[in-house]
Structures are given as C-alpha cells and as structure tokens.
C-alpha positions as CSV (number, residue, x, y, z in Angstrom):
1,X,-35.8,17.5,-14.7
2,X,-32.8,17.7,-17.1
3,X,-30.4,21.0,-16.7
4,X,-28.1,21.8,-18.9
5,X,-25.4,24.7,-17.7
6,X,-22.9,25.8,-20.1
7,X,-21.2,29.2,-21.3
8,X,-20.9,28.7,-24.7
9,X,-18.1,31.1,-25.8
10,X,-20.5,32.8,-28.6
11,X,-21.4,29.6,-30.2
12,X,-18.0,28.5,-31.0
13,X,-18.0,25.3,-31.7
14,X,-21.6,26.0,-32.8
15,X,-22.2,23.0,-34.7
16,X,-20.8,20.7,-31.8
17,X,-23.7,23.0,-29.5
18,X,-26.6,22.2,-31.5
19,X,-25.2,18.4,-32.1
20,X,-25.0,18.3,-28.1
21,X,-28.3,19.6,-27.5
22,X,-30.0,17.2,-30.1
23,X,-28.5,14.6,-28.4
24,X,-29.1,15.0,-25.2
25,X,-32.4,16.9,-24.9
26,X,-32.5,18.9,-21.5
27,X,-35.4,20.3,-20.0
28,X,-33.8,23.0,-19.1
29,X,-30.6,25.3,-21.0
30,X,-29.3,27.9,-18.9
31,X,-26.4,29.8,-21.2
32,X,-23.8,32.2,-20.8
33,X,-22.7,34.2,-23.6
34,X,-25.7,33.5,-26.2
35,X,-25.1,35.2,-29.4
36,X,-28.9,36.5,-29.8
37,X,-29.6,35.6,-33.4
38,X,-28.6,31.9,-32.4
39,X,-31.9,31.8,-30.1
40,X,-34.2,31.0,-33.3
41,X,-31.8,27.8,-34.0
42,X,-32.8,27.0,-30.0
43,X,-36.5,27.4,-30.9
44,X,-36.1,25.2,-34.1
45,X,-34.9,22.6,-31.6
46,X,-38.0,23.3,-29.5
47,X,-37.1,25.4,-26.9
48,X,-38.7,29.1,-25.7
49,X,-37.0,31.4,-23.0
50,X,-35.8,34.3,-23.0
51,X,-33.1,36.2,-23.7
52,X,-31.0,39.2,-21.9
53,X,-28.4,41.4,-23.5
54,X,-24.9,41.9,-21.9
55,X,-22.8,43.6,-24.6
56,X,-22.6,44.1,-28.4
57,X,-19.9,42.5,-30.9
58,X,-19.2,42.0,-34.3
59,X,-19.7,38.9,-35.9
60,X,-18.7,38.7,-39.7
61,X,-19.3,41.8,-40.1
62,X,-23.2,42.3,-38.1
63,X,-23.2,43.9,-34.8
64,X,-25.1,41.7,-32.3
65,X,-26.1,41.4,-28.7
66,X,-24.5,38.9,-26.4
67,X,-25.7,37.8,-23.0
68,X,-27.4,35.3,-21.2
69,X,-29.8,32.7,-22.7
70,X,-32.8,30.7,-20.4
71,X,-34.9,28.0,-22.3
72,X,-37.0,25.1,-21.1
73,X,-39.3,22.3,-22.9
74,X,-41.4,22.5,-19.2
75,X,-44.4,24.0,-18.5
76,X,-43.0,27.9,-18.0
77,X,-44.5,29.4,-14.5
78,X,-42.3,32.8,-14.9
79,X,-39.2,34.8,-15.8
80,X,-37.8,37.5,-14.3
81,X,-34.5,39.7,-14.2
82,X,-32.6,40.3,-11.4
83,X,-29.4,43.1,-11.6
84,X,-27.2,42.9,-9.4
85,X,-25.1,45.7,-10.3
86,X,-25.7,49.3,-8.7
87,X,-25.2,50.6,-12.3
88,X,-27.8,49.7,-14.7
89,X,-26.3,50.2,-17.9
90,X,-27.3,49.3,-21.6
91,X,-25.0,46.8,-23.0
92,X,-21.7,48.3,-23.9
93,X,-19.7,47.2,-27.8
94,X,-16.7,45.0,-26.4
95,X,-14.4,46.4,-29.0
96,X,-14.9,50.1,-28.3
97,X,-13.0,50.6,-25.7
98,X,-15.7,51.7,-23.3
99,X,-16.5,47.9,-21.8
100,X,-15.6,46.5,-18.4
101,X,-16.6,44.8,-15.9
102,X,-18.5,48.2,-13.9
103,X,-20.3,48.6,-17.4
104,X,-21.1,45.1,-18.8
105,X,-24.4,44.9,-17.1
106,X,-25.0,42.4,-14.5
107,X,-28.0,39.7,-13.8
108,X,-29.7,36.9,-12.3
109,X,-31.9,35.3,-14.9
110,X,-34.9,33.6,-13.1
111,X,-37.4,31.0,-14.9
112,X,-40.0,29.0,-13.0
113,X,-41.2,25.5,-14.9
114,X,-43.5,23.0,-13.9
115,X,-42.8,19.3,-14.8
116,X,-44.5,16.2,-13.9
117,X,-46.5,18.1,-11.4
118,X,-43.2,19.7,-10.1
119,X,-42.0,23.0,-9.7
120,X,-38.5,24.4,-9.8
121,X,-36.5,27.5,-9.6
122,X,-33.7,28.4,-11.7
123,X,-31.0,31.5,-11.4
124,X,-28.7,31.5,-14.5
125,X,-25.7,34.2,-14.3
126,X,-22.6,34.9,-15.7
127,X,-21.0,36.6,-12.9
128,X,-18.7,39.6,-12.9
129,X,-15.2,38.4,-14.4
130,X,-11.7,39.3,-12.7
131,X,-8.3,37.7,-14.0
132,X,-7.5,34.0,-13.4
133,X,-9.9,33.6,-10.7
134,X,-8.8,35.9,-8.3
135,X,-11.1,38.3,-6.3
136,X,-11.7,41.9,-7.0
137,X,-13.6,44.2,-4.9
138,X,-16.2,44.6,-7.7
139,X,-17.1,40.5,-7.1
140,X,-16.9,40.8,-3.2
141,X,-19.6,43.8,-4.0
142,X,-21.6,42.0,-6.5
143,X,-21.7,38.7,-4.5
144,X,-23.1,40.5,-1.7
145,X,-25.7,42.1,-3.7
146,X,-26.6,38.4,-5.9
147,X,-26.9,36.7,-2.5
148,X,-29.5,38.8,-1.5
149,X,-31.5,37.5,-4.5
150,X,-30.7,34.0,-3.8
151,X,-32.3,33.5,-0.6
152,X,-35.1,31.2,-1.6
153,X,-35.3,28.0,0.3
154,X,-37.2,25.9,-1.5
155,X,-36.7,23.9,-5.0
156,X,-34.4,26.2,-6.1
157,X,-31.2,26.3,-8.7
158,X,-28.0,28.9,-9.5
159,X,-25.9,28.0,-11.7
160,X,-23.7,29.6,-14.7
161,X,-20.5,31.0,-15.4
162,X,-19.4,31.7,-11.3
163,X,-15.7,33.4,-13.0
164,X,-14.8,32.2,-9.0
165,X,-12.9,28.7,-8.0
166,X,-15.4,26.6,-6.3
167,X,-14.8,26.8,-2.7
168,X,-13.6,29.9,-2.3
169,X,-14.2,33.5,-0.8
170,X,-16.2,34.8,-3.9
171,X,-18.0,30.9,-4.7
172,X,-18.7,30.3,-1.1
173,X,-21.1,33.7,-1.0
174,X,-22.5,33.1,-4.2
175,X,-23.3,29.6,-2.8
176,X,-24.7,30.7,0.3
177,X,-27.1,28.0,1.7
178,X,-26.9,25.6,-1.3
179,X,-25.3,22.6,-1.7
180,X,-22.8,21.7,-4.8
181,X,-25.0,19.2,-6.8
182,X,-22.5,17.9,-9.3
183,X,-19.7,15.1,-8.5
184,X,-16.9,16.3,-6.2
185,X,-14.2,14.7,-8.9
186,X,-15.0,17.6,-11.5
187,X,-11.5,19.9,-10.7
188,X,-11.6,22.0,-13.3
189,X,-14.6,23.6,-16.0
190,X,-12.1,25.0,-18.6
191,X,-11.8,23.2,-21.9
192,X,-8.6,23.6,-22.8
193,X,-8.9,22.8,-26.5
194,X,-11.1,25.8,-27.0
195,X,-10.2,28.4,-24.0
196,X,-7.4,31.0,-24.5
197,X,-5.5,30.4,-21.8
198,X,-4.7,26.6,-21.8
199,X,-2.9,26.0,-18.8
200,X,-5.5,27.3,-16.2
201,X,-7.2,24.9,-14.4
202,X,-10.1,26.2,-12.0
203,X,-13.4,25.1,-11.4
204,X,-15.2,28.7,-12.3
205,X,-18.6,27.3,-13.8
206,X,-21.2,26.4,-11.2
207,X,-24.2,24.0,-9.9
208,X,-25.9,25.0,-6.9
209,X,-29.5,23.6,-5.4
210,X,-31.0,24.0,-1.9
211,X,-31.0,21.1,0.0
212,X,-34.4,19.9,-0.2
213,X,-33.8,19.1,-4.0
214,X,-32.6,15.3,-5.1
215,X,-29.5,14.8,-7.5
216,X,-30.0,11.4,-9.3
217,X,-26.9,12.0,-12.1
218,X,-24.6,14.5,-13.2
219,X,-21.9,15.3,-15.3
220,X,-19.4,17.4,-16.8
221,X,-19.2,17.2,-20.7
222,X,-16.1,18.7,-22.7
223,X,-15.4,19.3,-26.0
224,X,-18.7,21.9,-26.9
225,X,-16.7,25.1,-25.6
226,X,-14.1,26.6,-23.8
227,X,-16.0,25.6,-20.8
228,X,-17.1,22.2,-19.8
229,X,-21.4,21.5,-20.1
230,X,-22.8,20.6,-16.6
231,X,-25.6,18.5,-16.7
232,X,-27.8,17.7,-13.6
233,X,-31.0,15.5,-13.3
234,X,-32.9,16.4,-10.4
235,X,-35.8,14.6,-9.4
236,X,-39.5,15.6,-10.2
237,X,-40.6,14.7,-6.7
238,X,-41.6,17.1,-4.2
C-alpha cells in the first residue's frame, strides 16, 4: 500500500501536485491544507475521500474552506473524525482577525481501506501550530488529548503536518507507541524554495506506524510545496 503524506500549502505549486500525483499514483493521499474546490481535480485523477474544513480564505476573490484532505484508490472500510480540541468550533476566515490556534478547529482524520486482502488504518492531522517548532501549552494539551485517539495497536498509521521536531517533547507524545517509518537521514521537511521562512530547518511533518506493520521503501520528495511529500510503501501482508 502506497501513502502519500504531504501539506500542500493550498495547492501552491498546484500544477507540480497534480504532475506528482499522476506520476506516482498512491493508494493512499493523506493532505494538510486542501483547498476544497481542488478535491474534484483529486476525483478526476480517481480518487474519493473525504474532506474536513479547518478555516475559510480568499482565493482570487472566492471565499473557500481549507482543511484536511483523505483519499484512497483501496477498497474504503470507513471514515471517521476525531477532534481533539475541547472547543469545537466552525472554521474561522484567516484574514479576519478572529483565527488562532484555540479557534482553528482541530482533528484526527481516520480512513480504513482494504487492499489485496489487507487492512490498514490511517490518522491524517495537521496538528496545532506554535512558532518555529517550539512547544506551547495549547500542543502539550492537544497531544495529550490526540494520543488518546491513537491507541490502536494493530495495522495502524499517523501521519501529517506534526508542526513538532521529530524527536521531541511534543513529537515523542504524538508518536506514542509507533515507530518512525521513514529513513532516519530525512533532517528536515521544509522546502525552502516555497516555505516563508527559508532558513528553518526542522523535521515537523510526520510518518508513524505500529510495529507490527512492514516498511519496504520510503522517501522524502521536494519541490511540490513548502513542505517535503513523504511517501511510504507498506506491505499488504498481515
């Protein structure tokens, strides 16, 4: 099973997205920051999921829900929606003034797919944001509350836009029991061709599996956003 993670900064560089996905053609796209009206050009491509709304902005003049994106060319089992925030707010406009990170509504995105006889697990989240990486008392909160959704054992997935270095206090809750299934030479998931602040280097974006799942290749992919694309193929055997 193919999984592509990837925040993909509101479709900027769009064509280089749907180029990639064409491409490559992953079972599974778990994305952060999904403009919603580019869903139809993901179920052109083939794709169905579902689609969850974070926050409003406007795009060349349309206002237009944001949020996170979870498709599959498997067999779907199941979704479901997780918050993990005590607040459970409607999605906020980003340009009025009224958005942060205590009203930006907050969730894990679950799918369940079948392939090859298989079945699999995935959480897609774009966690809860603080400056450069560092923790805020909001993300210690939040991670407790997300790892309480996470607790599965068996055949499962996270992965997303973490906003926390790999590794520490805030990444090592979220990871919990799971293992890091990508290569241990990726240092850093910001693409600084396309992300505002060009000089950070932190490995925010995430890959998590429980133990009992096989890695056979993975990589990070840049130039498609101001975050780098992990891909994973896991095995189909149970």
């Amino acid at each position: 099973m193919w999984l592509l993670s990837l925040n993909v900064n509101r479709g900027h560089p769009f064509g280089r997205q749907c180029a990639l996905l064409r491409r490559s053609q992953p079972d599974v796209l778990c994305l952060q920051e999904v403009r919603e009206s580019h869903v139809m050009h993901l179920e052109a491509l083939g794709y169905r999921g579902s689609f969850f709304a974070q926050w409003y902005e406007v795009f060349e003049g349309t206002r237009e829900a944001v949020g996170l994106g979870t498709f599959t060319k498997c067999e779907i089992l199941g979704f479901d929606t997780h918050p993990f925030q005590r607040n459970n707010n409607t999605p906020p406009d980003l340009c009025s003034g009224r958005a942060t990170q205590e009203t930006i509504p907050r969730a894990l995105h679950e799918i369940n797919i079948a392939k090859n006889g298989a079945t699999f697990t995935l959480f897609n989240v774009h966690f809860t944001w603080s400056a450069n990486g560092a923790p805020s008392e909001l993300q210690r909160l939040d991670a407790c509350n997300l790892a309480q959704l996470t607790h599965k054992t068996h055949r499962t997935i996270l992965c997303g836009d973490m906003n926390a270095p790999l590794g520490e206090e805030i990444s090592t809750i979220l990871q919990g029991g799971m293992v890091w299934a990508l290569s241990d030479d990726i240092q850093t998931s910001i693409d600084p061709r396309y992300h505002y602040n060009k000089d950070l280097r932190i490995l925010v974006d995430a890959v998590f599996c429980t133990p009992d799942l096989s890695v056979k290749r993975s990589w990070a992919q840049f130039g498609v956003s101001d975050h780098a694309a992990f891909f994973v193929n896991f095995s189909d055997q149970d």
